[in-house]
RODO-2510 file (C-alpha; in nm, 4 decimals, decimal comma):
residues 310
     n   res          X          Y          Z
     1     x     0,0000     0,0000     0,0000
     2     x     0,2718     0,2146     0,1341
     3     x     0,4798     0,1542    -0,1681
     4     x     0,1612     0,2314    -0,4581
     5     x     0,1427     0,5834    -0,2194
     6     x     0,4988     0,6340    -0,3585
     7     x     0,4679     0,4997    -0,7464
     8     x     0,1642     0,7404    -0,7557
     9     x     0,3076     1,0486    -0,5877
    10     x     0,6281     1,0097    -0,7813
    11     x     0,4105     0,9418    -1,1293
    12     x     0,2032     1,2023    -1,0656
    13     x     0,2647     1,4497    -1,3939
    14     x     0,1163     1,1488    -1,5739
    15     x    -0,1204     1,0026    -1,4143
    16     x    -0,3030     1,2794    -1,3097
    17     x    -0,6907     1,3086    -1,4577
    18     x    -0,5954     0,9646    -1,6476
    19     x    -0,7770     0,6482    -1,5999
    20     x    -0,5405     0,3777    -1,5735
    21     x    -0,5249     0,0153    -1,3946
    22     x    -0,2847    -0,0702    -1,1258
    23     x    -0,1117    -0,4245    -1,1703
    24     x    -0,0384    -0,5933    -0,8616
    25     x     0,0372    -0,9594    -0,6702
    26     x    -0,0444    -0,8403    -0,3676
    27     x    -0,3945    -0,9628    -0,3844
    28     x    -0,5630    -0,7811    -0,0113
    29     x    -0,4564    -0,4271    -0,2114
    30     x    -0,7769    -0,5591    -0,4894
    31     x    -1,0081    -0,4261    -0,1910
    32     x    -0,8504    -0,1082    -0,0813
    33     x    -1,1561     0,0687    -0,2730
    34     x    -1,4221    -0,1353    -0,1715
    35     x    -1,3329    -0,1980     0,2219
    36     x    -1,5778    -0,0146     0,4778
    37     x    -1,3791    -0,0351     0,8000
    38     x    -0,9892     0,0672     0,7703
    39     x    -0,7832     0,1906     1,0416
    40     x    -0,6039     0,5156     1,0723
    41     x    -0,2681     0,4432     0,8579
    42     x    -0,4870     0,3260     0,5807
    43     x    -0,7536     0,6140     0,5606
    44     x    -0,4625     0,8229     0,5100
    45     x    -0,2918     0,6718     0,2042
    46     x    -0,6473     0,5819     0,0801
    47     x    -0,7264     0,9942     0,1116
    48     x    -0,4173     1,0206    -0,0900
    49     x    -0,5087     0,7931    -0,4022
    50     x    -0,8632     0,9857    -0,4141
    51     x    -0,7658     1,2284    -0,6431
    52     x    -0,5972     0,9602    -0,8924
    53     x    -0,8906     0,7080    -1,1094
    54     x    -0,7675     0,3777    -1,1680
    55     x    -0,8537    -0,0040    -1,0892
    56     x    -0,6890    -0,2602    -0,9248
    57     x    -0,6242    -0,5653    -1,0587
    58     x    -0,4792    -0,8885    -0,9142
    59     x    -0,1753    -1,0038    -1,0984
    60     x     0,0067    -1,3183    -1,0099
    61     x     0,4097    -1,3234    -0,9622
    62     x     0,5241    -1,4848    -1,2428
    63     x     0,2817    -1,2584    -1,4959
    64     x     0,4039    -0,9966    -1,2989
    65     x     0,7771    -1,0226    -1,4181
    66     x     0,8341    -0,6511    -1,5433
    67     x     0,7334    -0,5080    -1,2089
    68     x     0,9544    -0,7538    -1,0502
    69     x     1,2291    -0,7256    -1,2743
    70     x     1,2696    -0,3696    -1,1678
    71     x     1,2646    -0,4777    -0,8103
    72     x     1,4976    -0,6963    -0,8263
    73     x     1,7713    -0,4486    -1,0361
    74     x     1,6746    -0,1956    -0,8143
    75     x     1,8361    -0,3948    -0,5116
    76     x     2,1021    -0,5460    -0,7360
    77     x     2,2554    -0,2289    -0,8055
    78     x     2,2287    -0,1031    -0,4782
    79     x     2,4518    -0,4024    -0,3527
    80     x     2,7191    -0,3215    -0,6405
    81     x     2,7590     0,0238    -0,5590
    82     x     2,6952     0,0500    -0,1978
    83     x     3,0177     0,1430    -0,0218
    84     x     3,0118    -0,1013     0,2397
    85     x     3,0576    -0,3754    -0,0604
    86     x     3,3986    -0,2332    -0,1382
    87     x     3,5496    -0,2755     0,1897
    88     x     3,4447    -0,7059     0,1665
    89     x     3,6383    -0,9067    -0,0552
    90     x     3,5693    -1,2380    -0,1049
    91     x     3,8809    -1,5294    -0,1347
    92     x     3,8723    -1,9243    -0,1398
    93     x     3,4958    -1,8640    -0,0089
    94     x     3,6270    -1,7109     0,2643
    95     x     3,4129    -1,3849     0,3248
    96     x     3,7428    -1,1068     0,4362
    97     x     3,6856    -0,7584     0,5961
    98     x     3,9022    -0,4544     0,4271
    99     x     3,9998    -0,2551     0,7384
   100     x     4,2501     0,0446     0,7460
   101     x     4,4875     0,0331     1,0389
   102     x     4,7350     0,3022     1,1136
   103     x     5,1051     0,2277     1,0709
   104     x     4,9854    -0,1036     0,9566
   105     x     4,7756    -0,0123     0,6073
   106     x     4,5050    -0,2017     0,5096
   107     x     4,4067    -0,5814     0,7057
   108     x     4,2248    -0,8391     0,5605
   109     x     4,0369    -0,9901     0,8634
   110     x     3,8253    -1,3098     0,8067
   111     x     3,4786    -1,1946     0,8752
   112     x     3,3704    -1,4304     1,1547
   113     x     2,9836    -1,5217     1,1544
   114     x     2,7376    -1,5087     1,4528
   115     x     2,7752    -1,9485     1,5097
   116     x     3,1351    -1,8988     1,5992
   117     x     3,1774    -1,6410     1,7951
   118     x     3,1316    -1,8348     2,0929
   119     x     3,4012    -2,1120     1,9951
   120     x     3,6434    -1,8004     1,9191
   121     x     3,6161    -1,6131     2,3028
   122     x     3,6700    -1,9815     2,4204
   123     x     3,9390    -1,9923     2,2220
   124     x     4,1326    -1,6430     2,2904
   125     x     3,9618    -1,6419     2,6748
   126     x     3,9268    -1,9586     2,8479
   127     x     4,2087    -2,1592     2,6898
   128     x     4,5291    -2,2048     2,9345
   129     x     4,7469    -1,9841     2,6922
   130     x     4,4866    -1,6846     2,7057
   131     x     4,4520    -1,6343     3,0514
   132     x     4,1571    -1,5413     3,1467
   133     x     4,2325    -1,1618     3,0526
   134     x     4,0356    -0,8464     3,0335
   135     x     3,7931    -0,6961     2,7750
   136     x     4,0514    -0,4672     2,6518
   137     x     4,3272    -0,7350     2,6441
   138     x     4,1189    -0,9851     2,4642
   139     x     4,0011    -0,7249     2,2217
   140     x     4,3298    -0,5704     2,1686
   141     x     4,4426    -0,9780     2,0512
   142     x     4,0843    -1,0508     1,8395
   143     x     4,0920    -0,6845     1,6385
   144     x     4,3913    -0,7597     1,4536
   145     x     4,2906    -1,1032     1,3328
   146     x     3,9093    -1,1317     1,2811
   147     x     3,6208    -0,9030     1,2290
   148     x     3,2330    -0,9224     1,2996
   149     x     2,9863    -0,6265     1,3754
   150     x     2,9661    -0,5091     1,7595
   151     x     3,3246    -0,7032     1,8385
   152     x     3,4220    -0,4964     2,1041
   153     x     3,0240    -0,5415     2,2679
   154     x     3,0510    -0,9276     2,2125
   155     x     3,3375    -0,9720     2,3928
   156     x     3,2786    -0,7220     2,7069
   157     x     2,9535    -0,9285     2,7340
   158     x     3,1175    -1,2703     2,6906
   159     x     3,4279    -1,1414     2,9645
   160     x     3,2174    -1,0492     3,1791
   161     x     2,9640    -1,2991     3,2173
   162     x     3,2768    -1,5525     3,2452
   163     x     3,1946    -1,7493     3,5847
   164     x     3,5300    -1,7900     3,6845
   165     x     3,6472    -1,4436     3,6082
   166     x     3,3402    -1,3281     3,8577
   167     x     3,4852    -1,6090     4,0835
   168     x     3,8615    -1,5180     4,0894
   169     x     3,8352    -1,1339     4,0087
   170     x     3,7541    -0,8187     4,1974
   171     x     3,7200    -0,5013     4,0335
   172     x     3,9153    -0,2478     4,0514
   173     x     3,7758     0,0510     3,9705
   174     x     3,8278     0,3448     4,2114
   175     x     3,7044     0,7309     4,2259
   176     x     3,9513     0,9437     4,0897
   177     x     4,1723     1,0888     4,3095
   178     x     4,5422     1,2641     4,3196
   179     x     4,7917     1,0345     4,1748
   180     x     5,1641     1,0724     4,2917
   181     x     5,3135     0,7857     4,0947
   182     x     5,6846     0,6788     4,0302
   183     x     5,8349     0,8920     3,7670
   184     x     5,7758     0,7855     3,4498
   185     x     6,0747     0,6471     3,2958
   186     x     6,2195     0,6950     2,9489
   187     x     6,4171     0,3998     2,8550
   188     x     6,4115     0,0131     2,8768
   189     x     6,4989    -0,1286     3,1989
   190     x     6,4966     0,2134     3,4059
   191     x     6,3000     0,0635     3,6258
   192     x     6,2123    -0,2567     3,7830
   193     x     5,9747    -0,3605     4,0027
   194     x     5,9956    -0,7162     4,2519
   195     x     5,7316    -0,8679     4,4560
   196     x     5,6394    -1,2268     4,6166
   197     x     5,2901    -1,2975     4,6218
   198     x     5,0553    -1,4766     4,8974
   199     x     4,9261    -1,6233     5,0468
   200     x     4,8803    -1,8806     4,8384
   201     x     4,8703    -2,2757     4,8860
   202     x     5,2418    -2,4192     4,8994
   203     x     5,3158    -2,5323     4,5539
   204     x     5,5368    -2,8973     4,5035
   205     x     5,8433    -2,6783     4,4788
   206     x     5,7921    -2,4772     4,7232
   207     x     6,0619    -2,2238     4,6725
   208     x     5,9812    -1,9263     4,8192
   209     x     6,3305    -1,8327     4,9728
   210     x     6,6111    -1,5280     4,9150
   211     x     6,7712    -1,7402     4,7082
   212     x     6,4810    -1,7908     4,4700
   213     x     6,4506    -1,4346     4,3902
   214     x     6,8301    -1,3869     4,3664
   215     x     6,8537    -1,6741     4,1248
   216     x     6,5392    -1,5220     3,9143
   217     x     6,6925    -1,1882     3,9106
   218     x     7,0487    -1,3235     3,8100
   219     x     6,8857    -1,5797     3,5281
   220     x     6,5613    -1,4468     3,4261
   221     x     6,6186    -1,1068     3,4054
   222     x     7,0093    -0,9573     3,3897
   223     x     7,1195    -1,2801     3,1626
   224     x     6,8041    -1,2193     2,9079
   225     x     6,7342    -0,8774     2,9035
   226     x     7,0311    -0,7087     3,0649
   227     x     7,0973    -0,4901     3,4416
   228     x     6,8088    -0,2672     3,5231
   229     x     6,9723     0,0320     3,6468
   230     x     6,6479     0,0516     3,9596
   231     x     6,4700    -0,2423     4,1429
   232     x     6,1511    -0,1433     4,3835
   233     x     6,0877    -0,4071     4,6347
   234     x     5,9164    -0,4260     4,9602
   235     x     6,1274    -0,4883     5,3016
   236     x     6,0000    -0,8415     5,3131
   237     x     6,3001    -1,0851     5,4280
   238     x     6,3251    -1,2360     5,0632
   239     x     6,4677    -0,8845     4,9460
   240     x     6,6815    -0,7605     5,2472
   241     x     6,8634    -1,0941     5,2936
   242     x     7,2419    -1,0270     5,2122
   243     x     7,2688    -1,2387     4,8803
   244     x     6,9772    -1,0491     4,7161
   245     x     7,1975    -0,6942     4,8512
   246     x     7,5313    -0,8493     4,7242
   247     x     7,3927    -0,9306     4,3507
   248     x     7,2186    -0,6082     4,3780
   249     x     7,5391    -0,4160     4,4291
   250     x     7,8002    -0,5990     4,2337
   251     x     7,5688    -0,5249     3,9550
   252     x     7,5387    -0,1813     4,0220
   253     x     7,1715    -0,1713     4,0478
   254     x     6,9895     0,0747     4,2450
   255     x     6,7978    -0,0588     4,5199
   256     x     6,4922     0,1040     4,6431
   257     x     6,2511    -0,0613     4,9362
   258     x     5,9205     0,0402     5,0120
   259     x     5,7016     0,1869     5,2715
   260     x     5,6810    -0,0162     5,5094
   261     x     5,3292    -0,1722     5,4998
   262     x     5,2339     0,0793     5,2051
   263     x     5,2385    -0,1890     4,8865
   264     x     5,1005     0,1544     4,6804
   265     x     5,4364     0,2480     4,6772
   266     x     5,5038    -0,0340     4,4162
   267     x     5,1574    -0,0039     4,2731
   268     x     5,2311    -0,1302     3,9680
   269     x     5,3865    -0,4549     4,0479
   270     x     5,0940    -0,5376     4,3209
   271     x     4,8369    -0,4454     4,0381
   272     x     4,9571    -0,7087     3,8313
   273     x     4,9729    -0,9603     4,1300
   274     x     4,6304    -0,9370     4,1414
   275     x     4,5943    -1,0015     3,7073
   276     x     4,7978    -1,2900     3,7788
   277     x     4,6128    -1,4385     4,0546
   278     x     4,3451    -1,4117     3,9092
   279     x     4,4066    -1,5567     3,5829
   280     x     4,5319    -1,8282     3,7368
   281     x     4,2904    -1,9197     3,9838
   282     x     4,0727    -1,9836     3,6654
   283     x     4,2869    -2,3082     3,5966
   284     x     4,4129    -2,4758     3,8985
   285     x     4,2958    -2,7555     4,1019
   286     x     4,0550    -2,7558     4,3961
   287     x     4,3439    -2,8133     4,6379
   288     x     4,5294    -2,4902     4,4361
   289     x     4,8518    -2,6665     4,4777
   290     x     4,9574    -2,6796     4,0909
   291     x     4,9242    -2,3409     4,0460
   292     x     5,3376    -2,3023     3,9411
   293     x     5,2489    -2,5341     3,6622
   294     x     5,0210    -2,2875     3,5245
   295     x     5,2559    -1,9754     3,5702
   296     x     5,4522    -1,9821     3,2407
   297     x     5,1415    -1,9693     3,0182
   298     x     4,9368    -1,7455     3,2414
   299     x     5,2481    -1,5104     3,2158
   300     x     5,2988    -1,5777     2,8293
   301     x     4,9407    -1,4868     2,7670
   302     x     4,9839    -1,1447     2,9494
   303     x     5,3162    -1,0973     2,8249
   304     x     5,1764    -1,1103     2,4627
   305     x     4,8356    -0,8741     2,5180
   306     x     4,8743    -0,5106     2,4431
   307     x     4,8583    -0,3201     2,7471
   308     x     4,5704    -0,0405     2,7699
   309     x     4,8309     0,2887     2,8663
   310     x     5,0838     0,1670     2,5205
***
């Protein structure tokens, strides 16, 4: 009905004080003249038509074929040069998303459809090498590599519905307030922050000694990556014990202690205590005693997000 309206309004310079007949397969329109009771959208296109004469006719589909022809180019031609169609290419009937990416040109992202979008946050979420991460940190991985419509809603709904995140997580949102954080530094390895965390069930190793954080200093960090000219600790025991202050001096590094009981000091390090245990509270046992058999990939997963200040 709404569509004759249109035809008639936009035909108007020629069918005006012309009897003509209006071909159509949409049979309840054969009554439009005839019907008693309408209701209020209907008076109003039928007030409309009054000053036009013409009859309706009933014509099926397939006699209909010029009308429908029309139609059919009509939306044909809108696909073909509607500018959404130029940014989808399709390869190996793979359907690919043309997305412009600073410093990184144009991506071709596989466009992911609605039935596996689920398998995909299980995938880049839940698995042991994802870790459980945030909405910006699983976004951040996903953006680069697939496309679908909403992305960014999809996952914050899929994060945080996660039961074990809820489980394991707090949040951590505060009111803003007056910062007065460690000077920002301006090269690699300025600064270095150091922290045991617990409580936490004894793992089979149970190495939680001076020695173990000399040793990790020594081989994980100045052997790979080099001396950091600063290290922030706390005054636990672990830190102050005189083979942690002999490494720390023969190397030449800088070391600076805490407040006593303020762990803000080193806010950065305690934040990401808390990332960690709760990404890997998501994967240990109900006796949480294999939780050091989880820590490489829980700290490869974070290791490899982008992080939300870069």
């Amino acid at each position: 009905m709404f569509r004759s309206c249109m035809v008639h309004y936009q035909l108007r310079p020629y069918l005006y004080a012309q009897h003509f007949t209006l071909y159509t397969d949409h049979h309840p329109l054969c009554w439009l003249n005839t019907l008693s009771s309408k209701n209020g959208r209907l008076d109003r296109w039928s007030l409309q038509l009054q000053e036009y004469t013409f009859d309706i006719k009933h014509a099926a589909g397939k006699s209909n074929c010029v009308a429908d022809y029309n139609k059919i180019k009509f939306i044909h031609d809108q696909l073909n040069t509607g500018k959404h169609v130029k940014s989808f290419v399709l390869e190996n009937g793979v359907l690919h998303k043309l997305l412009p990416r600073h410093g990184q040109g144009t991506l071709k992202l596989p466009y992911i459809p609605v039935s596996m979008t689920q398998d995909l946050l299980e995938a880049c979420h839940d698995h042991v090498t994802s870790g459980h991460l945030g909405v910006t940190r699983i976004w951040h991985k996903i953006r680069n590599r697939y496309y679908w419509p909403g992305m960014y809603n999809t996952i914050k709904q899929y994060v945080t519905s996660c039961s074990k995140c809820q489980q394991f997580k707090v949040s951590r949102v505060k009111p803003t307030g007056t910062l007065q954080p460690i000077e920002v530094t301006t090269g690699v390895l300025d600064l270095m922050g150091l922290d045991f965390i617990g409580p936490v069930p004894q793992s089979t190793s149970a190495n939680c000694t001076a020695e173990t954080a000399a040793k990790f200093l020594v081989e994980k960090v100045i052997l790979q990556y080099g001396v950091p000219k600063q290290l922030i600790t706390d005054q636990g025991t672990h830190f102050m014990a005189n083979v942690f202050e002999t490494i720390s001096s023969r190397c030449g590094i800088s070391h600076i202690k805490t407040t006593t009981y303020h762990p803000q000091t080193n806010g950065l390090t305690e934040r990401f205590n808390a990332t960690l245990a709760g990404s890997i509270g998501t994967y240990v046992n109900q006796q949480q005693t294999d939780w050091d058999e989880y820590l490489p990939f829980v700290t490869f997963a974070y290791n490899t997000s982008k992080q939300a200040t870069t």
